[in-house]
N, C-alpha and C positions, 0 to 999 in steps of 0.2 A: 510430529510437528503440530503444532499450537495452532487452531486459528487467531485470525488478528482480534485485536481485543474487544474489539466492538461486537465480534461474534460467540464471544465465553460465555456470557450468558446465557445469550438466546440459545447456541447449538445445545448448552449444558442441559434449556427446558426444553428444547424438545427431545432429548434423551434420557433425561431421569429428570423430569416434571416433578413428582411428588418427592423427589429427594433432598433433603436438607443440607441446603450451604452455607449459611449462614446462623449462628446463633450466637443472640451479642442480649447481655441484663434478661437473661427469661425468656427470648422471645424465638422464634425458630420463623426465617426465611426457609423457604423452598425454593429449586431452580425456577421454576414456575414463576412465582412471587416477586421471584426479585425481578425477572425477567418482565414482567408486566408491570413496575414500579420503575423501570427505566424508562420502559416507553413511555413513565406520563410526564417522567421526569425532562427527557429529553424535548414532549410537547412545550412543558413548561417552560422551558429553557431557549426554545426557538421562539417562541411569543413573548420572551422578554429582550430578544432581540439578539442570540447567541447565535453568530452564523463560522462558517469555517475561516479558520485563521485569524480567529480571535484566540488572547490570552485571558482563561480565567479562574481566577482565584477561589480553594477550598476553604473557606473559614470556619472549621465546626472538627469538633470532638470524631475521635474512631469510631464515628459508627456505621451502621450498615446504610445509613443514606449520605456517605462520605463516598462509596463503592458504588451506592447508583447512578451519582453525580458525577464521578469519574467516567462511568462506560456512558454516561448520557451525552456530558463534553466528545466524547472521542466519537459517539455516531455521527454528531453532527459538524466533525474534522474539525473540531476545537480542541486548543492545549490546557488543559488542566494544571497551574500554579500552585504550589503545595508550601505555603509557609507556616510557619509551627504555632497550632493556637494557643500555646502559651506563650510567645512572646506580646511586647508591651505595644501600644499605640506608634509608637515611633517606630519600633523593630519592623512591624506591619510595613507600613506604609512605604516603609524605606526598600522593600522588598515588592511590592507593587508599582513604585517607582523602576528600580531595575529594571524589573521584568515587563514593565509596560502595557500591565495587565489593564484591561479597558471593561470588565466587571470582576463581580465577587459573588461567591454562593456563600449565604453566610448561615448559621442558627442565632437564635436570640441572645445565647450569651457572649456572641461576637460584632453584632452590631454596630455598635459603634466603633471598632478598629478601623473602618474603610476611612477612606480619604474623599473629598472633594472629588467629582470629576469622574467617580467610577459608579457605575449600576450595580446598584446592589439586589440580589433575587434570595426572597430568604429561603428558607426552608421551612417546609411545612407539610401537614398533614397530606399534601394531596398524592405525593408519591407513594404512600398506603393505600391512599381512599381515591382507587380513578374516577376521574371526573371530564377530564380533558381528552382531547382525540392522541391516543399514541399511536398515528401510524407514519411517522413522519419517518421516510427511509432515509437509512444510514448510508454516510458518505462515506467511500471507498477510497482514500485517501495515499499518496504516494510514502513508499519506506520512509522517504526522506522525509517526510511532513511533521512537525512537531505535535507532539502528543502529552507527552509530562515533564515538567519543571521544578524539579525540587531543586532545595538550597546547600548547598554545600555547606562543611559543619562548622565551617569558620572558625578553624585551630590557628588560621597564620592570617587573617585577617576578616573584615567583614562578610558575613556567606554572602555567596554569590548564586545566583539560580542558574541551573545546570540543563540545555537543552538537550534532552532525549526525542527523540524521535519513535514514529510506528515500528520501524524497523528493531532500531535499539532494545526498545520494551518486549519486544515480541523477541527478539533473541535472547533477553534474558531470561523472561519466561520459560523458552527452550531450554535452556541449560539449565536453570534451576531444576525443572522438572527430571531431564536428566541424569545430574549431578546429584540428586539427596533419593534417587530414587523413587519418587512422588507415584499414589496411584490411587483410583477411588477409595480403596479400603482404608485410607489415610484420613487422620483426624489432626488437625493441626491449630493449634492453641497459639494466636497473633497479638500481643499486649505491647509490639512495636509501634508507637504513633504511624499511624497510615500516611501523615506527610514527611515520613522516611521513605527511601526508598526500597527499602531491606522490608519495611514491612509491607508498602503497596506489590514489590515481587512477589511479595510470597502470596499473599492475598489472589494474584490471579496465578500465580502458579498453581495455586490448589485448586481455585474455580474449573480451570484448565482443562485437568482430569476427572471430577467427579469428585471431591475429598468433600471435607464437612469441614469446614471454620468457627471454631469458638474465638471470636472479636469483644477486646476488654475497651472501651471505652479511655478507660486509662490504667497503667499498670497499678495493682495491689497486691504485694509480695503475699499474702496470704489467700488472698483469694484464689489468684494465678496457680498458686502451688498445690490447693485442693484441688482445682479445676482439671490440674494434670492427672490427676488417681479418679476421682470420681466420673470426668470426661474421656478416659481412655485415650488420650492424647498421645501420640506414635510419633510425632515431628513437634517440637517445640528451640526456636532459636533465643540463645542463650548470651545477655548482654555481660560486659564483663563485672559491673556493679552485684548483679545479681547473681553469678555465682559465688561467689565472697560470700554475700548474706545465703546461700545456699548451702556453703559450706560448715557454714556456722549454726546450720538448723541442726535442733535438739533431736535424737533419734532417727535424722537422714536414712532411708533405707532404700531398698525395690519397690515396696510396696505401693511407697509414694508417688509412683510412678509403672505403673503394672504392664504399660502396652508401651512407655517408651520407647523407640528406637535405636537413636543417639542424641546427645544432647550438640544441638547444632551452634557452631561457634566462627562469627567470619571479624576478617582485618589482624589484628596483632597475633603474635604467638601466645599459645596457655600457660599461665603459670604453671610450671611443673607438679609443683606443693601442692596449687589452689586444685586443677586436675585430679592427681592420685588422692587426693583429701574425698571428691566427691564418688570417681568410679571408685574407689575401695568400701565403701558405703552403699553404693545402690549397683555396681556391676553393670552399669553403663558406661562406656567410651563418647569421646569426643570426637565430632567428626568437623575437623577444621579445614577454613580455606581463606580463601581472599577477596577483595573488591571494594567499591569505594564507592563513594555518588554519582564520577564519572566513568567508572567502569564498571557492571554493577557485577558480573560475575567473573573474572577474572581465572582462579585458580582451585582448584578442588582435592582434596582427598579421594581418591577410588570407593565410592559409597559399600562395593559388593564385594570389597577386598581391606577384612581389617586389616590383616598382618602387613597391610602398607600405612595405615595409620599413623600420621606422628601429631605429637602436640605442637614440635617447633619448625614445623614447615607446613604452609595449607596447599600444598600438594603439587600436581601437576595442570598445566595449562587446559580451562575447559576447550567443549569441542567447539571448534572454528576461530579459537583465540590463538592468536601468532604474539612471542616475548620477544624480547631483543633490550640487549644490555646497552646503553647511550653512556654520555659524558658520566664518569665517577662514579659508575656501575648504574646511575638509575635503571630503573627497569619503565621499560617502552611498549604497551601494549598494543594491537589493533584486533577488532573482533567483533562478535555480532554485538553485545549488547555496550558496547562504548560513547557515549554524547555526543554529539558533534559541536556540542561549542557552549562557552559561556553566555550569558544576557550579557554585562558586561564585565567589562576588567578596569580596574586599578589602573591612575596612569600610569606610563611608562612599564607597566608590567607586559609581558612576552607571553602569547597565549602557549599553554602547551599545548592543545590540538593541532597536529598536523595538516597539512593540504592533503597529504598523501593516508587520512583515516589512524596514525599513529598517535598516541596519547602519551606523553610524559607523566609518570605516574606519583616523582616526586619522591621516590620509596628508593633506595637502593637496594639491590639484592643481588645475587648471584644465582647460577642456573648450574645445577650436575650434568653430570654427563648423563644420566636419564632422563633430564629433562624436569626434576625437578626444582624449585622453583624455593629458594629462602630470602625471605627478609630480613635485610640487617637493621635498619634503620632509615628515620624520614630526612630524605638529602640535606633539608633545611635545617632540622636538629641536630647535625650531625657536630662534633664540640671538636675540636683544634686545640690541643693542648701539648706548646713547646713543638709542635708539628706536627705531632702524631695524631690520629684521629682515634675519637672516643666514639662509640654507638652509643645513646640512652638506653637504651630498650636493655641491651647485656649489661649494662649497671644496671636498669631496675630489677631485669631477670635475678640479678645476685642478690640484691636487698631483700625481695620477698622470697628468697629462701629460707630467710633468717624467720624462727620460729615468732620471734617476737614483732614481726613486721607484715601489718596487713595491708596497706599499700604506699607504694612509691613512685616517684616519679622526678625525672634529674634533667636539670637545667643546665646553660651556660651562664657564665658570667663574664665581662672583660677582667683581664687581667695584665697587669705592667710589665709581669717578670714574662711569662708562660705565652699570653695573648689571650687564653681564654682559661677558665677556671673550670672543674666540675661542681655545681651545687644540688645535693639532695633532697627532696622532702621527702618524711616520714608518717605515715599515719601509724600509731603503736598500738599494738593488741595484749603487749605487756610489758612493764617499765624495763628499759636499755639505754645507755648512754650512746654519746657520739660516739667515743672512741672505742667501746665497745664493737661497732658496728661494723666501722672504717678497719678497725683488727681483720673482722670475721675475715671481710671484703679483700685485704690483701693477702690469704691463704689462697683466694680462687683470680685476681686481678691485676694487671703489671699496675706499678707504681702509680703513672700520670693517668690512672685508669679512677682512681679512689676519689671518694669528693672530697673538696677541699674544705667546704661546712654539709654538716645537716642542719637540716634545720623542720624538727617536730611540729606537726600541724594537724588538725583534727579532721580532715576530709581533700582526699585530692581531686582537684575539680576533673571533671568527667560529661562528657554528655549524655544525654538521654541512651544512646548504644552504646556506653558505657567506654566510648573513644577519648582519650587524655586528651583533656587541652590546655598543653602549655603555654600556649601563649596569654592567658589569666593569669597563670604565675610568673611570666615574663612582667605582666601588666602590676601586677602585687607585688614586684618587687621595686619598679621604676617607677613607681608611688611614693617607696619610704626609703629610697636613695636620695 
């Protein structure tokens, strides 16, 4: 088990001091290092008036004083706001509002996003160069207490910020560690923005045990991919964007990759194609699972057990996570590292946290009789066509079978006769027609399964973890209707 997080670092320096945990642009943190760069951080932070159970907000690029600021907030039982520094002035603010955030840790090229009415503390040298008294002790703060708030990816509507708790974070930490195997000999390669929550897990998942962190400020497909051969990189998580463009690298080998692992893959199922395309090439497997911003580790693959590996199921329920099938199969989770609740909701919208710690997860899926664990598709995508229901995900799973199809993604539409229509986009990797497509698709797909347009487009929108967001092509389409 994990200490809580306010003690990753410091137990980390007082157990491998000279060890390196962090190296982010050239630079190498020590457990040591960082651990003394918190205390001045966390000085700093109380002298600007940060007391417990305040909310407040990371403004600044993935760097290593993104993670001082994080354990600095949480000594001092403050929550830590994580909205993404690339959104616009309004995006900000609108997300500060939410969340009720009452300051901002900002760097200089974020400055001016904040709003009116919040304190701003910037970031500066001194978290390097101590200057300040750090011995300001850390508050020991209840499970329940809020600790991180990230935003949810706003596929079905506005994000929303997602309150995690000490408990939460600290159980996911558990089971990541757990579930992917994590151990100091572990070097692990983080080019997820840190105001995800997939990357801030993994970040103290490795602190955790001793591992060594290479932190990319921002993703660069080439730099990232030397980093993994010449860094000796053994845990590297793998967005879906980016294996597409991995697949398509010139001379893909082992090489590239010499102390790899597995290549770590969570949320939707593998392409089949996109998969065997890369392990047939470098003789790494994919080790898949599930989770989401309010669950953050839900479902895992057996790390120490290939031959249960699958591409189209991310496995079985991690440890302390209880499923359960609800209305139209959703799947229902409760467990150590699940939210307890949004900032806010949408009117008239129905929280899915339960009273009783259960989460509606929005996904329907089905459970085997061992207990594993398949997603069909997201409740809300799910298409009605003449009655029958359509999954997206098994139509796009079938279009990027198609050699000429590098990705997809299939929408509803209303429709007069049917009620709702299937519509497909296409991104092409090599010229095919519609009905070329729609042929293949009805070898492998009943009839009201098939779209009824494609329609070719040069990029399907995606987020930063490389999560489909339909509802941009929902929005692109009820623009030119």
């Amino acid at each position: 088990m994990t200490e809580h997080l306010v003690e990753i670092v410091s137990s980390g320096a007082r157990r491998w001091p000279q060890r390196v945990a962090i190296e982010s642009a050239g630079v190498e943190w020590t457990y040591g290092q960082l651990d003394r760069a918190v205390n001045v951080a966390t000085a700093k932070l109380k002298n600007a008036g940060v007391t417990a159970g305040d909310r407040v907000a990371l403004l600044m690029e993935s760097t290593p004083e993104y993670v001082i600021h994080q354990i600095a907030l949480a000594r001092l039982g403050a929550a830590f706001v994580t909205p993404n520094p690339s959104w616009t002035a309004h995006e900000v603010w609108q997300a500060l509002e939410t969340t009720r955030a009452t300051a901002a840790v900002v760097d200089e090229r974020h400055r001016d996003l904040v709003g009116i009415g919040i304190r701003v503390v910037p970031v500066d040298d001194s978290a390097s160069s101590p200057s300040l008294d750090g011995t300001v002790p850390a508050v020991r703060p209840q499970p329940s207490a809020e600790l991180f708030i990230p935003f949810s990816s706003g596929t079905t509507g506005l994000p929303k910020g997602v309150v995690h708790t000490t408990g939460s974070v600290k159980g996911a930490i558990d089971q990541l560690v757990q579930h992917m195997g994590l151990g100091a000999d572990d070097r692990i390669q983080i080019s997820i923005p840190l105001c995800h929550i997939f990357g801030t897990g993994m970040m103290f998942a490795a602190l955790s045990v001793g591992a060594r962190v290479t932190l990319f400020e921002r993703f660069v497909f080439e730099e990232c991919v030397t980093q993994l051969r010449t860094g000796a990189v053994t845990v590297w998580p793998l967005a879906g964007s980016v294996a597409h463009r991995l697949a398509r690298r010139p001379g893909l080998s082992r090489n590239d990759f010499p102390a790899l692992r597995y290549f770590m893959w969570g949320g939707s199922a593998v392409p089949a194609d996109l998969a065997a395309t890369i392990t047939s090439a470098t003789g790494i497997g994919f080790l898949c699972s599930y989770g989401m911003t309010e669950a953050m580790v839900v479902a895992f693959n057996p790390v120490a057990d290939r031959e249960q590996w699958r591409l189209d199921s991310p496995g079985f329920p991690t440890v302390g996570t209880e499923v359960r099938l609800g209305e139209d199969g959703e799947l229902e989770v409760r467990g150590p590292s699940v939210a307890g609740a949004y900032t806010s909701l949408e009117p008239d919208s129905p929280s899915p946290f339960g009273d009783d710690g259960w989460f509606r997860t929005g996904d329907v899926a089905r459970v085997d009789d061992a207990g594993r664990i398949w997603i069909v598709d997201r409740k809300k995508d799910m298409i009605k066509v003449s009655g029958f229901q359509v999954a997206p995900a098994e139509v796009e799973s079938e279009l990027v079978r198609c050699p000429a199809v590098r990705d997809a993604a299939v929408i509803a539409e209303p429709d007069d006769r049917t009620g709702q229509r299937v519509i497909a986009y296409v991104v092409a990797s090599s010229p095919i027609r519609a009905d070329e497509l729609t042929r293949t698709l009805s070898e492998r797909l009943a009839t009201y399964k098939i779209p009824a347009e494609v329609r070719f487009v040069a990029e399907i929108p995606r987020s930063e973890a490389g999560k489909l967001q339909r509802a941009r092509l929902r929005e692109r389409d009820a623009t030119k209707r």
